[in-house]
N, C-alpha and C positions, 0 to 999 in steps of 0.2 A: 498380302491380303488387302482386298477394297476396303476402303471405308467409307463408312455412311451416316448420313447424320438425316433431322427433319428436311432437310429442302432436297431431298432425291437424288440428290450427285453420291458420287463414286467415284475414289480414285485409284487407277491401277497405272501399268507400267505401259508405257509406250507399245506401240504395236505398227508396225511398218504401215498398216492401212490406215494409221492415223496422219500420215504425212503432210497431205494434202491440208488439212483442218488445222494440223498447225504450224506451219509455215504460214497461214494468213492468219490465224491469230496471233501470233508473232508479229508480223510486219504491222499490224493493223495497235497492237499495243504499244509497239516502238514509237511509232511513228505517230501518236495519239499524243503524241507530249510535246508536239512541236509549239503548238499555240497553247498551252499551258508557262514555255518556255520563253512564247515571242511574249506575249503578253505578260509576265515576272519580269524582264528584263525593260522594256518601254517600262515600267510603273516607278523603274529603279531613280534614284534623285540625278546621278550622273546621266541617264538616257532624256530625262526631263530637259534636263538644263542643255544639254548639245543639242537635243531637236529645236529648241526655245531659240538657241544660236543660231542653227541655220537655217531656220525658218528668216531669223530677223533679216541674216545674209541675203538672204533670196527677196525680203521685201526691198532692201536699197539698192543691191544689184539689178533688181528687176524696175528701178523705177517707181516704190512704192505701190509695188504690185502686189497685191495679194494672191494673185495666183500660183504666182512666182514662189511666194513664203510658203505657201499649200505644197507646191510641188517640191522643193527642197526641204523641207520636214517628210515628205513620204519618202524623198527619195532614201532618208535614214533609217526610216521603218523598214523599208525593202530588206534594206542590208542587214540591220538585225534579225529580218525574220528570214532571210535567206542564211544567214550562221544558225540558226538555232536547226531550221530544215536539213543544212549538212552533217551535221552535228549529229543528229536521230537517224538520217536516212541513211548516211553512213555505214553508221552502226548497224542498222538492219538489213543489208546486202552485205556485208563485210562476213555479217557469223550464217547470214540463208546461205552464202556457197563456200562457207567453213567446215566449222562443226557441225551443222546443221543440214547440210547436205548428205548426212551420211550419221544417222543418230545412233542408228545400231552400232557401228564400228566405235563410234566416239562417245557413247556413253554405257549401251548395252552389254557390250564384250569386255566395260573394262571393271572389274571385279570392284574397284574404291568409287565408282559412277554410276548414275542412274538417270532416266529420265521420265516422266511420271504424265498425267495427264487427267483431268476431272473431267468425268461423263454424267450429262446427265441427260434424262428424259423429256424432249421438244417434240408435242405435238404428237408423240407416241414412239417417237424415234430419238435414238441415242445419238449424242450430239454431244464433243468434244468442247468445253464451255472455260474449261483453264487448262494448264502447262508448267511445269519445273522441273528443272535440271538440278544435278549436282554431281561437283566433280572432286575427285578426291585430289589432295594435296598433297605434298610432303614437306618436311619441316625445311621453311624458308623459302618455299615455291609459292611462286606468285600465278595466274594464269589471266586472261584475256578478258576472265569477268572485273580483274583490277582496274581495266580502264573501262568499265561498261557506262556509260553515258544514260543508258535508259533504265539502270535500277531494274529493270524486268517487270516496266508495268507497276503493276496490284500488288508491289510484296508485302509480304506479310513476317510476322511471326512468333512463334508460338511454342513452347513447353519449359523445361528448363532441368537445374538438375545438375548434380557434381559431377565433375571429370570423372569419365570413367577409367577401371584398369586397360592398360596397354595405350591409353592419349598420351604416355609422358613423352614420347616418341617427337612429339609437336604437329602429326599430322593433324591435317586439317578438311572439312567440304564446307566448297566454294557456290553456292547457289544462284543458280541465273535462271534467267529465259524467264520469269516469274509473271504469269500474264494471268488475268482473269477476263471473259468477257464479261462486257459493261452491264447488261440485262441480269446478270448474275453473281454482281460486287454489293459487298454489306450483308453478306449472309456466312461470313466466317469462310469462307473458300478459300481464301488467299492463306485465312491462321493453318485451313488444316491441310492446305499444302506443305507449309513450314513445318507444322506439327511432324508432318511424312517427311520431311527430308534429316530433321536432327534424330528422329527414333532411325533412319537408314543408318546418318552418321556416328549414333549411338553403337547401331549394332558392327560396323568396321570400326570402332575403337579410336573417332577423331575424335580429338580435345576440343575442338567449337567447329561453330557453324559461322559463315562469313557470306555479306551479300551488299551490294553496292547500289546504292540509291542517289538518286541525281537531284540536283537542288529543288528544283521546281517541283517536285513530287512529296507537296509539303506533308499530304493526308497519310502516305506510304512513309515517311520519318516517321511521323508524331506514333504512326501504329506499332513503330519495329520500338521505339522505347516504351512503348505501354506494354508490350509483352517481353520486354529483357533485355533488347538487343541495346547496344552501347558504341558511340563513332568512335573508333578507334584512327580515322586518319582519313583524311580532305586533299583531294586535288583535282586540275584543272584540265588532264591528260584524256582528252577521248578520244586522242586519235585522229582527231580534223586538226588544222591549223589551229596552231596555238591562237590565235588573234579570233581566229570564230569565236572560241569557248571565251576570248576576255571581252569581245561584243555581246555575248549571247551571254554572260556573265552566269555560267554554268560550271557548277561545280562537281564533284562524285564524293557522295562521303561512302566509306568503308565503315560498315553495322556490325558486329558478332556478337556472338552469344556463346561461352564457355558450356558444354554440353557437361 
């Protein structure tokens, strides 16, 4: 069933004619974290100090040019914001002709998964304005959101509540794709996506809820611990070269929440 609250959104279940709407809210969330990303890591005391180095390089190599120091400190920004860009854009052509290609097959059909989406009302016309996934688990299965680099945007999260009968099992949902559009974040969209994915994972008998948020996405931490959720485990695996994520000094922490 939808649900609704004062700011006019509704969320129901994915619907093949939503494709289009989100596949680029998607890409457009992923990929929204790059300069959130470049900009975290240049502020970091190590990126200080090595741009401060090769700038000085480029002043004596150059002749005590200052051109020269300009151009060799950018040319270190280049590089960190070209790892932080592979990093995200990666990840968001890796799952568009994944999972994502094909939503019905890969979450629709499959009885422990779902995929959901927030409509609201634009201009008089219904308008796809958030997205989330979740994928059921089984005890000791990891899947593809373990290495997600983009946390899913806007996540959120929200309810709580003792393990229910039939969790002793250890299954688990895995929640991704977590996107809000920006015109329509800080209105609780993101809680009552979350909200909808642990009452799902409530009602298939998982013992928690699990969702991956990437360092830079300081606002999406601080919200997953004010509503319950708890890191359970940090690394540095997105799937690009390891050396990008230790440029781009990006991390993924692993969130859950005991349902």
């Amino acid at each position: 069933m939808a649900q609704k609250n004062n700011f006019q959104f509704s969320i129901r279940e994915y619907r093949p004619s939503d494709q289009r709407a989100v596949m680029s809210l998607f890409s457009d969330g992923v990929r929204e974290q790059v300069y959130p990303a470049f900009f975290r890591a240049m502020s970091h005391p190590d990126h200080v100090g090595i741009a401060l180095s090769i700038s000085v390089a480029g002043y004596v190599l150059g002749g005590s040019s200052c051109l020269q120091a300009v151009l060799f400190g950018s040319a270190w920004a280049a590089l960190t914001y070209y790892c932080c860009q592979e990093i995200y854009d990666g990840y968001a052509k890796r799952r568009l002709s994944a999972d994502m290609a094909d939503i019905a097959a890969n979450y629709l059909e499959r009885p422990d998964s779902g995929f959901w989406v927030a409509e609201a009302d634009v201009g008089g016309q219904p308008r796809v304005v958030g997205m989330m996934a979740v994928s059921g688990r089984g005890p000791g299965e990891g899947g593809e959101g373990s290495r997600d680099p983009s946390g899913g945007g806007a996540a959120a999260a929200a309810g709580g509540g003792e393990a229910v009968e039939g969790a002793a099992d250890g299954s688990h949902g895995e929640m991704s794709h977590v996107v809000v559009a920006f015109p329509w974040r800080r209105r609780s969209l993101g809680s009552q996506l979350t909200k909808r994915a642990l009452d799902f994972c409530q009602e298939r008998g998982h013992a928690r809820l699990v969702l991956d948020v990437s360092s830079p996405q300081r606002e999406a931490v601080a919200l997953c611990r004010k509503l319950g959720f708890a890191q359970t485990a940090s690394h540095s695996d997105t799937h690009a070269n390891r050396w990008f994520s230790r440029l781009a000094r990006i991390s993924v922490m692993q969130m859950e929440k005991v349902i």
